[in-house]
N, C-alpha and C positions, 0 to 999 in steps of 0.2 A: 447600469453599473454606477455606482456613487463614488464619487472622486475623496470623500471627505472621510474622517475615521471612522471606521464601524458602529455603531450604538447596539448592532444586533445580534446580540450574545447567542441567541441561539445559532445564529449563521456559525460565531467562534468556536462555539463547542464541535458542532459535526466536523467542523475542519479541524480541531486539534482531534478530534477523534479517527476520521478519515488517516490522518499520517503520524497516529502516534506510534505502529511498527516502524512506520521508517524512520523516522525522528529515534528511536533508539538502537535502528540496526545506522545509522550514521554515527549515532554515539560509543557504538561498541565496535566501528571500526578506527574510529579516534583511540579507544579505549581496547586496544585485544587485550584479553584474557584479566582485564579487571572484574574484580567485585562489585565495585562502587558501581556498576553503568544503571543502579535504577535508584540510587541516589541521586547521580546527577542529572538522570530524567525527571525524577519529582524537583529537583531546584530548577530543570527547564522549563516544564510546565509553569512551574509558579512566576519565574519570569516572564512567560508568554502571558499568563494571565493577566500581573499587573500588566504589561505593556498593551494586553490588548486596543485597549483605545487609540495607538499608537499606528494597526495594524490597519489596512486601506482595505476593503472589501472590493474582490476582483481583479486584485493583485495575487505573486506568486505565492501563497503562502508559504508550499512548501520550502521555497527559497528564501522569507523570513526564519521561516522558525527551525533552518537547519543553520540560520547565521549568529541564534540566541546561543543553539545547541555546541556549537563549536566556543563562542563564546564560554558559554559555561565549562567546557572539557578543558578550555585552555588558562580557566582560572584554578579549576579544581588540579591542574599538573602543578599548576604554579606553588599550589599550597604544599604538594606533597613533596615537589623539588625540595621544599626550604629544609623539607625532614631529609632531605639527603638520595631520596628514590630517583631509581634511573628510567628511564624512557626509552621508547623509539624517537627519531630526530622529529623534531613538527614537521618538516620537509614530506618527508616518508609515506608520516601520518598524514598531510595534506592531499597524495597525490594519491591514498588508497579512497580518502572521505570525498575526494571530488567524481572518482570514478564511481559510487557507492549513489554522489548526489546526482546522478546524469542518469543513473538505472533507474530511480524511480519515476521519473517521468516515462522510461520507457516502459514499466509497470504500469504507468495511467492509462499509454497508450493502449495497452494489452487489454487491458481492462474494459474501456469505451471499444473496443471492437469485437470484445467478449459480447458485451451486455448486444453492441448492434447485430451481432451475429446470432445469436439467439433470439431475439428480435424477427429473423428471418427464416425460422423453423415454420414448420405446419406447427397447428394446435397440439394435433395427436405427439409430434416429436416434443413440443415446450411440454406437454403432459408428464412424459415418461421422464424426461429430464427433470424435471421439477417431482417428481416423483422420488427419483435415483437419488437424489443432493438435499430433499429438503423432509421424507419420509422415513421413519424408523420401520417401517415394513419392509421384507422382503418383496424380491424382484417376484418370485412365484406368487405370492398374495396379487402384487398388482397385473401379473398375468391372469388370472384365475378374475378379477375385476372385468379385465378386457377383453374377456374370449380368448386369452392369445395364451401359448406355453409359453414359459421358461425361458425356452431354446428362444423362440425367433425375438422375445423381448430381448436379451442379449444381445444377438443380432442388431436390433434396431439401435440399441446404444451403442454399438461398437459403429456402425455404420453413422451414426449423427455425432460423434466424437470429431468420429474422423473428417466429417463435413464441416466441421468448428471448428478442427484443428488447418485445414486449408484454407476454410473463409477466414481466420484470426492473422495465418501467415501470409494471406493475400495482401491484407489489410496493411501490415506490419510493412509489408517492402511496397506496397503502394503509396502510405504516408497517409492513413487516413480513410474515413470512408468512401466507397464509392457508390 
């Protein structure tokens, strides 16, 4: 981990790419029921951009770049006050954008326990799964591949769902891998 500004654009991009949902579902809870929220996502981004050299590799990004994000929604209100527009209180809007900021870390979590949890399928289960989520073919085609019907390929996904969905919740109130 490098303590010193980034130089590694590529690293910058997958990370603004990684949290650019959430960088704008934070923006549009600053922002309910605007128009502007992919206006003032493009002046975010471009802020993140130049600043990037600014940004520590290894650090929270996503806690940089939801602090550019607020930044930019609370200039862009400023502009539109002066036209006379009325608002919800920043107060309001703080306390919905902070609960909004705290879910997606628990979205990371979800996610790193997803991916370890799948990780810990047989073959033949990562198969069918990768099959299900990543193939334009029907389930009968990849039955008809495997020896197997219809029916029991069904089965098998509903039974390794539900094996994901226990290991994911395990994981979740465990705090982590185990």
């Amino acid at each position: 981990m490098r303590s010193s500004s980034t130089d590694n654009t590529g690293e910058f991009i997958s990370l603004l790419t990684r949290y650019q949902v959430l960088i704008r579902a934070y923006i549009v809870s600053l922002m309910p029921g605007s128009s502007n929220v992919s206006d003032v996502l493009q002046d975010v981004n471009l802020v993140l951009w130049e600043k990037r050299g600014s940004y520590k590799s290894g650090t929270n990004f996503k806690a940089w770049a939801f602090s550019v994000a607020r930044y930019e929604v609370f200039n862009w209100r400023r502009r539109l006050e002066k036209e006379g527009k009325k608002f919800l209180s920043l107060e309001l809007l703080d306390s919905f954008s902070e609960e909004l900021a705290g879910s997606g870390e628990s979205e990371d979590h979800r996610l790193d326990a997803l991916k370890d949890c799948l990780g810990r399928l047989t073959d033949s289960d990562k198969d069918l799964v990768k099959h299900r989520y990543d193939s334009h073919q029907g389930l009968e085609s990849y039955a008809d591949s495997v020896g197997r019907t219809a029916a029991s390929v069904r089965v098998s996904l509903y039974r390794i769902r539900n094996v994901l969905r226990q290991c994911i919740e395990s994981k979740m109130v465990n705090g982590g891998a185990q």
